[in-house]
C-alpha positions as a Markdown table, in Angstrom:
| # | Residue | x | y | z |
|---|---|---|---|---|
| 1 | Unk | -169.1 | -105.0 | -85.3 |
| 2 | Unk | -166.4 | -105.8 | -82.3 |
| 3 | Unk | -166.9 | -104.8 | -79.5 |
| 4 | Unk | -163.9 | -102.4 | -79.4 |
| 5 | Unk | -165.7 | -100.8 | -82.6 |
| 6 | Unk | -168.5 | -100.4 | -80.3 |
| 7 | Unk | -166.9 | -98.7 | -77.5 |
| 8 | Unk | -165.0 | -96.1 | -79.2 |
| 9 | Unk | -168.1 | -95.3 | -81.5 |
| 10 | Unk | -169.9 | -94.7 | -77.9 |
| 11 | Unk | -166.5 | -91.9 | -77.0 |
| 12 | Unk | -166.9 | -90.4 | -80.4 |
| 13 | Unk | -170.4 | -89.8 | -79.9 |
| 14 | Unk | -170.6 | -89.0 | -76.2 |
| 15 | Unk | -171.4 | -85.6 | -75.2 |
| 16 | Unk | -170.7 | -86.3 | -71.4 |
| 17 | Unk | -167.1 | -84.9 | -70.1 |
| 18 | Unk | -164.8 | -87.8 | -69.6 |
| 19 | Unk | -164.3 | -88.4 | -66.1 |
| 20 | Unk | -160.9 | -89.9 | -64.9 |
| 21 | Unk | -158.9 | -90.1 | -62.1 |
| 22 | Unk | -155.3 | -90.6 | -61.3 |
| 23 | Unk | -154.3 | -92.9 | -59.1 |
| 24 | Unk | -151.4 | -91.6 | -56.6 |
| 25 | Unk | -150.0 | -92.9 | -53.3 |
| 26 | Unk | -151.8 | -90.0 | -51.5 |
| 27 | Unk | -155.7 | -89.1 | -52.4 |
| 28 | Unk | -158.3 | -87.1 | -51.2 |
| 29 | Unk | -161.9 | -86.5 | -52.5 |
| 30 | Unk | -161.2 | -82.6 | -53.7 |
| 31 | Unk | -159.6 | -85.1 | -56.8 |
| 32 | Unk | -162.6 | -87.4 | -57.4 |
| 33 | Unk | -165.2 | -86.1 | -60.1 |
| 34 | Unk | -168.7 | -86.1 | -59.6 |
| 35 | Unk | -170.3 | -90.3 | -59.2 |
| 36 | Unk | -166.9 | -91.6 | -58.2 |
| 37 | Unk | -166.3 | -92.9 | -54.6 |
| 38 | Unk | -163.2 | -92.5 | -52.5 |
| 39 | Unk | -162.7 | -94.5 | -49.2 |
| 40 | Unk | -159.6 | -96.0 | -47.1 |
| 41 | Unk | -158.5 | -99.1 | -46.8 |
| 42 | Unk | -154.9 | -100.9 | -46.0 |
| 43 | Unk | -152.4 | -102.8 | -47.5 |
| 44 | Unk | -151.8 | -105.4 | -45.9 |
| 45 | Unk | -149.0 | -108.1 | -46.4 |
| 46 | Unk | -145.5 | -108.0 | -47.7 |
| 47 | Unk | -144.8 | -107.0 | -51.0 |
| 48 | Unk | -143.4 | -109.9 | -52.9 |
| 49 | Unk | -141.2 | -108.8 | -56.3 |
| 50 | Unk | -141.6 | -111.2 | -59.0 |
| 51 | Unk | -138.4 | -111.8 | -61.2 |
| 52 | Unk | -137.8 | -112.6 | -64.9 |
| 53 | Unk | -142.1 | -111.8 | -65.9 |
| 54 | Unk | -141.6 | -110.3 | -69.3 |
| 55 | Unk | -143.9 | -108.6 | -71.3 |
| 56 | Unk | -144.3 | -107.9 | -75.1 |
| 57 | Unk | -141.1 | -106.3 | -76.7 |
| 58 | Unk | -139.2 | -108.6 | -74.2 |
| 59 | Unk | -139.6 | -105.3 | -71.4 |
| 60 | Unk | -140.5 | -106.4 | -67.6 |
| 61 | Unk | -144.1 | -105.3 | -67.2 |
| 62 | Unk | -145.0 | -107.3 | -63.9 |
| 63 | Unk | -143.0 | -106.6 | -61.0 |
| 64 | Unk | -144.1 | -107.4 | -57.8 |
| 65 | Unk | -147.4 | -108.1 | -56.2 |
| 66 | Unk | -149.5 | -108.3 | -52.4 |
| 67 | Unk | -151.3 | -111.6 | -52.4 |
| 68 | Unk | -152.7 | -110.6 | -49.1 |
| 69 | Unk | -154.1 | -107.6 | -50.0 |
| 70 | Unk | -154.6 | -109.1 | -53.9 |
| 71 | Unk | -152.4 | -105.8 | -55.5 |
| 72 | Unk | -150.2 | -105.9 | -58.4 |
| 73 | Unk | -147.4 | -103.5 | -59.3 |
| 74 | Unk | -147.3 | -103.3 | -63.1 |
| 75 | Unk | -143.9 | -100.7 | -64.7 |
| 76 | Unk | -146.3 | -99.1 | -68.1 |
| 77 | Unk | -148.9 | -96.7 | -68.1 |
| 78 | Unk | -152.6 | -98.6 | -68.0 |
| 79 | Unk | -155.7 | -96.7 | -68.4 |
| 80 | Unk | -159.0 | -98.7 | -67.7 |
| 81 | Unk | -162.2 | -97.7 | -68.1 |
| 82 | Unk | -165.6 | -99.3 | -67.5 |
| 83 | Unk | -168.0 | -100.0 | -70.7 |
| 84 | Unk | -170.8 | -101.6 | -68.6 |
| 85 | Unk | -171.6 | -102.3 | -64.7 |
| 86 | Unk | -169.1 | -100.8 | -62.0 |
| 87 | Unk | -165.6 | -101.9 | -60.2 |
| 88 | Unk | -164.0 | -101.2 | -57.4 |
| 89 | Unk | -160.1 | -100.9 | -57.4 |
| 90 | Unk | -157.7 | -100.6 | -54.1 |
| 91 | Unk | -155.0 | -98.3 | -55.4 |
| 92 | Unk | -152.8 | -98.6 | -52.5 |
| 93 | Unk | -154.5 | -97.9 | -49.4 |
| 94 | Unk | -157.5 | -96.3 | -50.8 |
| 95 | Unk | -160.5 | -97.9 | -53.0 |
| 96 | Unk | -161.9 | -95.7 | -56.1 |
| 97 | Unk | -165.2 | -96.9 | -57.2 |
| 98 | Unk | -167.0 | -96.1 | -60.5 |
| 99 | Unk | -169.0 | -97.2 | -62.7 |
| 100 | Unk | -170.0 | -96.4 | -66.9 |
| 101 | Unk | -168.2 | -94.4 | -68.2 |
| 102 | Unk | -165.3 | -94.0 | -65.6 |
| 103 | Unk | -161.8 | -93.8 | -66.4 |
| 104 | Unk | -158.8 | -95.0 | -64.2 |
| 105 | Unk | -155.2 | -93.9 | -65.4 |
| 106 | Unk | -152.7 | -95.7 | -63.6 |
| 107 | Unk | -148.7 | -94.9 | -63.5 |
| 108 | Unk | -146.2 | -97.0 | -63.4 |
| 109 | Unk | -145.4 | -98.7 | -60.0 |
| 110 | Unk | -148.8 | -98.2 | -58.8 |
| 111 | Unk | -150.2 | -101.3 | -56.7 |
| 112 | Unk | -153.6 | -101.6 | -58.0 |
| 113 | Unk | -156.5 | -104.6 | -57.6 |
| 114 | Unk | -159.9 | -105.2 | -58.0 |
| 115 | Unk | -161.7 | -105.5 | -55.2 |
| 116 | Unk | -163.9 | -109.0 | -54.8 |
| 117 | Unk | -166.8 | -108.1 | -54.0 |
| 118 | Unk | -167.4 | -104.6 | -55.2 |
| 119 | Unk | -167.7 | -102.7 | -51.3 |
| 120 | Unk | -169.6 | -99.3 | -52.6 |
| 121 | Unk | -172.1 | -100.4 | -55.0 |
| 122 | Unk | -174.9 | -103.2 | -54.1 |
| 123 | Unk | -176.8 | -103.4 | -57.0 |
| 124 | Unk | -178.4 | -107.3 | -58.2 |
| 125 | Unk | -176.1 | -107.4 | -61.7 |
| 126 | Unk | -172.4 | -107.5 | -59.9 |
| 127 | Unk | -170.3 | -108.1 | -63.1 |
| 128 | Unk | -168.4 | -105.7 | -65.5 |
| 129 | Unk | -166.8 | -105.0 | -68.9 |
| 130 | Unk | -163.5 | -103.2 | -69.0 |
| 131 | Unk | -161.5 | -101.3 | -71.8 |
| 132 | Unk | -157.5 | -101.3 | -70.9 |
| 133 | Unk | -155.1 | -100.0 | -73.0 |
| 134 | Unk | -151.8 | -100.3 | -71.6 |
| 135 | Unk | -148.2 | -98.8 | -73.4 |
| 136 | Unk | -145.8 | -100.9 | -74.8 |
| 137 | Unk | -142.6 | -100.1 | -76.5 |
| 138 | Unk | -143.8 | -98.2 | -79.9 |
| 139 | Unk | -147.2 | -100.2 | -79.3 |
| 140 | Unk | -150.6 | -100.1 | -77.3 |
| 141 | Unk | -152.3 | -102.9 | -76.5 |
| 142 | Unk | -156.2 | -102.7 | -76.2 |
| 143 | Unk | -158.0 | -105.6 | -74.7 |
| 144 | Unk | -161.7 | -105.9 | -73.2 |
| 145 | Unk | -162.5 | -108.4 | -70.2 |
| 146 | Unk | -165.9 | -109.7 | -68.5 |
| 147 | Unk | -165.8 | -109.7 | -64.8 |
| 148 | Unk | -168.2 | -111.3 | -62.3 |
| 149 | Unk | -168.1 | -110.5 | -58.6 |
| 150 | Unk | -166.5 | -113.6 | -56.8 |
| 151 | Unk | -164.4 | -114.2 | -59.4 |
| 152 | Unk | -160.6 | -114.2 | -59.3 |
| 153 | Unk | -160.3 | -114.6 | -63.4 |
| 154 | Unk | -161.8 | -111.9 | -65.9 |
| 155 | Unk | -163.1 | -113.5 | -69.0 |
| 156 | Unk | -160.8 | -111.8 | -71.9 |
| 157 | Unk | -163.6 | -110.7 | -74.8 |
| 158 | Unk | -161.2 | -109.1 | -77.3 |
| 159 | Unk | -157.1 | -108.1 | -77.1 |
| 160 | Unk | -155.8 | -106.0 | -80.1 |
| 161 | Unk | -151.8 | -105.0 | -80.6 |
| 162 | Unk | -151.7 | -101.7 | -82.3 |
| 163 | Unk | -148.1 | -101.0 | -83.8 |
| 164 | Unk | -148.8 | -97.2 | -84.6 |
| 165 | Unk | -145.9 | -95.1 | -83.4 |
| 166 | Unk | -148.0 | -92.4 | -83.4 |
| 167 | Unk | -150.9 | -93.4 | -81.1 |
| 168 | Unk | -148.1 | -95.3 | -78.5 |
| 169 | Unk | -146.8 | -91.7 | -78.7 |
| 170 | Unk | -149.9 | -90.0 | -78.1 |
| 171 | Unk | -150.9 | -92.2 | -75.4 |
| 172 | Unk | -148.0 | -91.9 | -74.0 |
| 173 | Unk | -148.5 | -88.1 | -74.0 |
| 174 | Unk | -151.9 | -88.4 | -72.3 |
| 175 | Unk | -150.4 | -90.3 | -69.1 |
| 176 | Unk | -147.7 | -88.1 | -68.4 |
| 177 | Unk | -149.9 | -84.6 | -69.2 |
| 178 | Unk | -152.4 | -85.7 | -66.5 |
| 179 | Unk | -150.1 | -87.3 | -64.6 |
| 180 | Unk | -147.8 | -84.7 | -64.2 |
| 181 | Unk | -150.7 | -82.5 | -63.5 |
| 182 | Unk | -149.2 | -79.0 | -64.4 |
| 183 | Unk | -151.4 | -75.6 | -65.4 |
| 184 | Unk | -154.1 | -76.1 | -67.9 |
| 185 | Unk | -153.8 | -80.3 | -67.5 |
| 186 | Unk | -157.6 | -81.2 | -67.3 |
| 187 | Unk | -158.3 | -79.3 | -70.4 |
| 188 | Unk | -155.1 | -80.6 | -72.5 |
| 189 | Unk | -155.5 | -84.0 | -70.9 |
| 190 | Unk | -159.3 | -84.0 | -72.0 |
| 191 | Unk | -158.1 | -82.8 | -75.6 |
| 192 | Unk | -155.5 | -85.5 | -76.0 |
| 193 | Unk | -157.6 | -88.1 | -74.7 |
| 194 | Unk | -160.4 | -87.3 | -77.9 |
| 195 | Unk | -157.2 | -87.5 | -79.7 |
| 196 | Unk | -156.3 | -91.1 | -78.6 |
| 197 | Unk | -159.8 | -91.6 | -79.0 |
| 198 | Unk | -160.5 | -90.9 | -82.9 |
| 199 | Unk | -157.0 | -92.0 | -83.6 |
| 200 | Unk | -158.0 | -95.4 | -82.2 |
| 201 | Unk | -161.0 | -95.4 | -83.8 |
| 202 | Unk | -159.3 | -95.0 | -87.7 |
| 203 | Unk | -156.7 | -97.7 | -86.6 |
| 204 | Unk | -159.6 | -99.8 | -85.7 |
| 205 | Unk | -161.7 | -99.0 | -88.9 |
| 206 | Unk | -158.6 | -100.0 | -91.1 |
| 207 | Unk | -157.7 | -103.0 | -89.0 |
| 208 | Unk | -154.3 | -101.6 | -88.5 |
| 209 | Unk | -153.8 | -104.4 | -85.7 |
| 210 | Unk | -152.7 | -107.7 | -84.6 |
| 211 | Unk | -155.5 | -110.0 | -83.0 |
| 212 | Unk | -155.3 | -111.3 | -81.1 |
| 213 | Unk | -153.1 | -109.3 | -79.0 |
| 214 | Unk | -149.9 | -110.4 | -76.6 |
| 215 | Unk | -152.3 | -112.6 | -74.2 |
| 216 | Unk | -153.3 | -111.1 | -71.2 |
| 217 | Unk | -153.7 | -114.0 | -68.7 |
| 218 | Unk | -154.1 | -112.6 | -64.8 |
| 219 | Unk | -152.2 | -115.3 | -62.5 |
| 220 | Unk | -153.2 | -116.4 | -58.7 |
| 221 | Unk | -149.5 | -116.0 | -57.7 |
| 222 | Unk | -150.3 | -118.3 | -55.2 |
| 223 | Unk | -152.0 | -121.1 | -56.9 |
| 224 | Unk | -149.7 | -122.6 | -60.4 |
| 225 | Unk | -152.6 | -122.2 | -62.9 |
| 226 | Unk | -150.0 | -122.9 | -65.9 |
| 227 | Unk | -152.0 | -126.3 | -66.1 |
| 228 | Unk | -155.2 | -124.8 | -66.8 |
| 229 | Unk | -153.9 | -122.9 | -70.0 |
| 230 | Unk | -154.0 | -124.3 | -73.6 |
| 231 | Unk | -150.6 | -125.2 | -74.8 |
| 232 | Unk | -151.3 | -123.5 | -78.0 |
| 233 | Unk | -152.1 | -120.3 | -76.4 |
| 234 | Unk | -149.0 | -120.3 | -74.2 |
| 235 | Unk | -146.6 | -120.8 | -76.6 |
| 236 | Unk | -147.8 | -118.1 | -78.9 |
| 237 | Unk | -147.5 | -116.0 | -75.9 |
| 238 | Unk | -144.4 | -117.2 | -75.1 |
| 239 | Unk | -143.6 | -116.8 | -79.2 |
| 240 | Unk | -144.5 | -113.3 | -79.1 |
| 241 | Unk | -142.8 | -112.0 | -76.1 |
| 242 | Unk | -139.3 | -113.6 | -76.9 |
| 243 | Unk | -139.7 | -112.9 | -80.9 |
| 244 | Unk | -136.4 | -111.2 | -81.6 |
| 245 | Unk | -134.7 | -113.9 | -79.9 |
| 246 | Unk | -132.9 | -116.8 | -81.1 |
| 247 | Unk | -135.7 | -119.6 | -80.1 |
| 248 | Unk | -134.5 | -123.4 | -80.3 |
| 249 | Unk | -136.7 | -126.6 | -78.9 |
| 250 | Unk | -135.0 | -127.1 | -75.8 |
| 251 | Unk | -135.5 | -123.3 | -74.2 |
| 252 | Unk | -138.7 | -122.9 | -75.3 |
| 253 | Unk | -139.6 | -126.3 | -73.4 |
| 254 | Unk | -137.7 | -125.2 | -70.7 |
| 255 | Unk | -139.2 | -122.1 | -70.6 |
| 256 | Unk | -143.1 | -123.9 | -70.8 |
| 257 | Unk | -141.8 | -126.5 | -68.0 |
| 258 | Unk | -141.6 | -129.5 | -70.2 |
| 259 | Unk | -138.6 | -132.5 | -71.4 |
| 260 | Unk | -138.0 | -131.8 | -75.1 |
| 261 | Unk | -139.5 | -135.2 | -75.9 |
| 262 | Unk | -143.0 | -134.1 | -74.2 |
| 263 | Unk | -142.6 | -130.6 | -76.1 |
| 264 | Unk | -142.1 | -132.2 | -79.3 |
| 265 | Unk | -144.7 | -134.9 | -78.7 |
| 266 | Unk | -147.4 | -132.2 | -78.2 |
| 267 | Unk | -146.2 | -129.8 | -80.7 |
| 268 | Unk | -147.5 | -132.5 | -83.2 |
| 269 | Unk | -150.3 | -133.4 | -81.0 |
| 270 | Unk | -151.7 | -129.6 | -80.8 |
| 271 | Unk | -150.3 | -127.7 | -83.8 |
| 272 | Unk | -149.8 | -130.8 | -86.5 |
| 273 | Unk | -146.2 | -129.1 | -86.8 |
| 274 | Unk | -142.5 | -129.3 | -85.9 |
| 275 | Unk | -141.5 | -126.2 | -83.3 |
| 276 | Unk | -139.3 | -124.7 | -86.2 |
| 277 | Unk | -142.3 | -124.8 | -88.3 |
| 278 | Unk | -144.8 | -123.3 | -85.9 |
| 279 | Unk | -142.2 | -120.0 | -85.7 |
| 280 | Unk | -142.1 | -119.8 | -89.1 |
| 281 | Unk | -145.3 | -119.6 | -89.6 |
| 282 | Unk | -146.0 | -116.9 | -86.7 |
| 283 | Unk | -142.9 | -115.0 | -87.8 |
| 284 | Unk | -143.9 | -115.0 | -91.3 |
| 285 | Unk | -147.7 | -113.6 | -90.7 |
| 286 | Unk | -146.0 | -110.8 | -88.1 |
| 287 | Unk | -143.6 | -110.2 | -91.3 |
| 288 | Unk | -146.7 | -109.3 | -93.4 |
| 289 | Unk | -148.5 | -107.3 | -91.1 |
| 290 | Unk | -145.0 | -105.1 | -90.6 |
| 291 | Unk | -144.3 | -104.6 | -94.4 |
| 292 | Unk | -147.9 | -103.4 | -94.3 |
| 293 | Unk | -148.5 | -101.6 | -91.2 |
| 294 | Unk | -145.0 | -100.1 | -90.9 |
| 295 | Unk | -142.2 | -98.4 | -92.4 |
| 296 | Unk | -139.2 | -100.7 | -91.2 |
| 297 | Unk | -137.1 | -101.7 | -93.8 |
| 298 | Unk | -136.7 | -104.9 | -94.5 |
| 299 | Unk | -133.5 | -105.8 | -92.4 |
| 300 | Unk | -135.4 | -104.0 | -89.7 |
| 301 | Unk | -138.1 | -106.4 | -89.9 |
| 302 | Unk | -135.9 | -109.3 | -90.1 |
| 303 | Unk | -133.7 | -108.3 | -87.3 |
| 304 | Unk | -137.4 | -107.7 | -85.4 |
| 305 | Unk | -138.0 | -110.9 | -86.2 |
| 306 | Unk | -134.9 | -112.8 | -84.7 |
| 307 | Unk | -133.3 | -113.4 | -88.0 |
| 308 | Unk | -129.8 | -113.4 | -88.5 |
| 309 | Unk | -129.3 | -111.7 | -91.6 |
| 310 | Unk | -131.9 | -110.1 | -94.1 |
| 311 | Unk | -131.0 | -112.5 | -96.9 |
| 312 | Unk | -132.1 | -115.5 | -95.3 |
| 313 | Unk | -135.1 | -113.9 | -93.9 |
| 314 | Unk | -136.1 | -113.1 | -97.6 |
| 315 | Unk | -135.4 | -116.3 | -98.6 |
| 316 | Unk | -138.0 | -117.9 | -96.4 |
| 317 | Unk | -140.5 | -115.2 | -97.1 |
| 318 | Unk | -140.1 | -116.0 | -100.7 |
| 319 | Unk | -140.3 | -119.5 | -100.1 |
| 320 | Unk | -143.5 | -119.2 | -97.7 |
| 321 | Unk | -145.3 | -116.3 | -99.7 |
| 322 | Unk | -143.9 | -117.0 | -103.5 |
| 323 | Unk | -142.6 | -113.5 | -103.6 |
| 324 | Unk | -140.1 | -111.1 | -101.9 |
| 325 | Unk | -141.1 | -109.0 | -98.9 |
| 326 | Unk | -140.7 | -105.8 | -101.0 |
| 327 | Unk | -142.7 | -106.8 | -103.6 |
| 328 | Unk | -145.4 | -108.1 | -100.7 |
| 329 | Unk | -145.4 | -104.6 | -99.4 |
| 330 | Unk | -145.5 | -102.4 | -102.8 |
| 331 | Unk | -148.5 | -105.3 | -104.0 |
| 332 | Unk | -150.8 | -104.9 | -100.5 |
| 333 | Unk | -150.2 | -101.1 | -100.4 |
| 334 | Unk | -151.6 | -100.6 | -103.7 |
C-alpha cells in the first residue's frame, strides 16, 4: 500500500474534526483551533520576484521569495497537512505551529516557510511527513515529503498528478469556501473537504494518476543547486512543464544550461536515446493515460501534446503502439 493510500484511509476513518487554518496577512488566536500555536515574528529582508519559474500547464506558480526571512510567495491554492511529527510555518509575520493531524490552507500570494528549527515544540524526534495538494489548471497535484529539523531540502516520498476535472474543481471549491469565510463556512468547508477526501481516495484506488508527478524540487535561491539534480529527472520536468510546446534540441539545452553537443552527448549517456526520441516516448505514455483517464478528443490530446495536427500525432501513436488512439481508448476502457 502507498503511502498516499495510507493517509487518506486514516481521513476516511477518522472520527476527529478536521482542524485547519487559513493563513491571512492579519491573524489572531480567536482563529486558531484547539493544539495549534500562534505567535509573532517579522519578515525580514526584501522581497525578491523571481521571473520566467513555470509550473505544470506552463502557468507561473513561483513568484517571488525572502531569502532572509526563508519565505516563498507561490500564485495556486496549497493545502498541507502533517501525517506524522509537527512543523512550524512563518506565514508572513506570524508562525502557526501544529502537529498530526493539522491542516494549513494557504491562498495564493501568501509568503509562507518552514521554520528551521521548529520554535514551539521541543520534543527528541524533530522530523516530519507532509501531505500537499496544490491546484493546477484542471489538475491537483498530491505529493508527500520527509523533513528533518536542520534541513533546508525535504526528502520527496511520493508525487501523484491527478487529471480529474472534477476533484481540481472541488478543491478548488474548498479554498475559496473557507477562504472567503462567509455564513455557514466551517461547516460547508468541513463537508467539502470529506468530499475532496473520498474523491481522492477512489482516484487513488483506480490509479487514475500520473506518477510520478510534475517534480517538486524546493531551490536555495541563493545557492545554484541545478548541479546536484539528475539530468534525467530535470528534463522530464522540464518535458512536462513545456509539453504543449514545440521542443527542439537547442532550447531544451538552453533551457537546462548546456551546448547542444554536451546535451546530445548525455542524452545518449543517461537515457540510451536521441532528444526527439525521449519526447516521443513521454508524449506517447501521457497520450495513453489521456485517452484513458479523459474525455478529450483525440485532436485535443494531440494539440495537448504539442502536435501540429491530429493526423501525424495518430500516425506516431500507431507506429509506437501498433494501433490507433481510438481504438487504444475503446480496447483499455473495456
Amino acid at each position: 500500500m502507498s503511502l498516499l493510500s495510507e493517509f487518506l484511509r486514516s481521513k476516511l476513518n477518522s472520527n476527529v474534526p478536521q482542524r485547519y487554518v487559513v493563513a491571512r496577512p492579519k491573524m489572531s488566536l480567536e482563529q486558531i483551533p484547539d493544539g495549534v500555536r500562534l505567535t509573532q515574528r517579522k519578515m525580514i529582508g526584501p522581497r525578491i520576484i523571481v521571473k520566467n519559474r513555470r509550473d505544470y500547464g506552463n502557468v507561473r506558480g513561483f513568484k517571488a521569495h525572502w531569502p532572509e526571512t526563508g519565505l516563498q510567495e507561490w500564485e495556486n491554492y496549497r493545502m498541507v497537512c502533517v501525517i506524522k511529527g509537527h512543523i512550524d510555518f512563518q506565514i508572513g509575520n506570524y508562525v502557526i505551529s501544529g502537529d498530526r493531524g493539522f491542516c494549513l490552507i494557504v491562498p495564493p500570494g501568501t509568503p509562507i516557510g518552514r521554520v528551521q528549527p521548529p520554535e514551539s515544540f521541543h520534543v527528541a524526534d524533530n522530523s516530519c511527513d507532509l501531505f500537499t495538494a496544490m491546484l493546477h489548471p484542471h489538475a491537483v497535484q498530491c505529493f508527500l515529503t520527509h523533513s528533518e529539523a536542520g534541513e533546508n531540502r525535504a526528502e520527496f516520498l511520493e508525487n501523484y498528478l491527478f487529471k480529474n476535472h472534477r476533484l481540481a474543481q472541488l478543491f478548488h471549491f474548498l479554498m475559496e469556501e473557507v477562504i472567503e469565510a462567509e455564513s455557514y463556512h466551517e461547516r460547508i468547508g468541513a463537508d467539502l473537504l470529506s468530499a475532496f477526501w473520498l474523491t481522492l481516495a477512489r482516484d487513488t484506488e483506480a490509479e487514475r494518476y500520473i506518477n510520478p508527478g510534475p517534480v517538486g524540487r524546493p531551490i536555495d535561491w541563493q545557492n545554484d543547486e541545478r548541479g546536484n539534480v539528475d539530468f534525467k529527472t530535470e528534463l522530464l520536468h522540464y518535458i512536462q512543464i513545456h509539453l504543449n510546446q514545440v521542443l527542439t534540441v537547442d532550447r531544451v539545452a538552453r533551457a537546462m544550461y548546456l551546448s547542444r553537443a554536451q546535451f546530445t552527448r548525455r542524452m545518449r549517456q543517461e537515457t540510451g536515446k536521441s532528444f526527439i526520441e525521449f519526447l516521443t516516448d513521454d508524449r506517447m505514455e501521457e497520450a495513453k493515460v489521456l485517452l484513458r483517464d479523459s474525455d478529450w478528443t483525440v485532436r485535443t490530446i494531440a494539440g495537448f501534446l504539442g502536435f501540429q495536427s491530429s493526423s501525424y500525432f495518430q500516425e506516431i501513436f500507431r507506429r509506437i503502439h501498433g494501433k490507433s488512439p481510438s481504438k487504444y481508448r475503446t480496447e483499455i476502457r473495456k
